[in-house]
N, C-alpha and C positions, 0 to 999 in steps of 0.2 A: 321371847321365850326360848332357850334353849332344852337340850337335852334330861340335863339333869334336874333341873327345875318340874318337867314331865313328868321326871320318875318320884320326885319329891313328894308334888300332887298326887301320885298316883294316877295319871292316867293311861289307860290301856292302848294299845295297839290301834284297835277301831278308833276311838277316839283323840288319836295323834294329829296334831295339825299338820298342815299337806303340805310347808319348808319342813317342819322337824322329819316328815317320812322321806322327803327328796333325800337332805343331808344323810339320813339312815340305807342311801340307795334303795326303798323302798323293800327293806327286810326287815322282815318279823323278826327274823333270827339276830339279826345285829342289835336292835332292839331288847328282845330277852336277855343277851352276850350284857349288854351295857347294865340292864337293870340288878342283873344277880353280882356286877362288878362295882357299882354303886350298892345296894346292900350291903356285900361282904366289907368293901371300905368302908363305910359308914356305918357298921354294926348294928343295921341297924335289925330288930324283932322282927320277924315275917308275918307276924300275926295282923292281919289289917292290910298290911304294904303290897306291892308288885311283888317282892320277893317271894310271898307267899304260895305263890304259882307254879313253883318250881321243884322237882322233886330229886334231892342233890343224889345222887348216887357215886359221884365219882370225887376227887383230889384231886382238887389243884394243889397245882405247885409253882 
């Protein structure tokens, strides 16, 4: 199981398996970083998804 696969399933932080949080150097934050970077690529709807979670307030660029 990788990464993106994680976020596909949707599952959350708590329940990351204990290589995918190693690989994450064991941050939440890199984790959320990936998830709203996989949403926005993938376009995907936040309704239901990880992305949901997140309250965008700023621009990327």
């Amino acid at each position: 199981m990788d990464v993106d696969t994680c976020i596909r399933e949707n599952i959350v932080w708590q329940k990351l398996p204990e290589d995918i949080r190693v690989l994450l150097g064991n941050s939440q934050r890199e984790y959320d970083k990936l998830v709203l970077e996989y949403s926005i690529k993938n376009q995907l709807r936040y309704k239901g998804n990880l992305g949901e979670c997140f309250n965008c307030g700023f621009i990327l660029s």
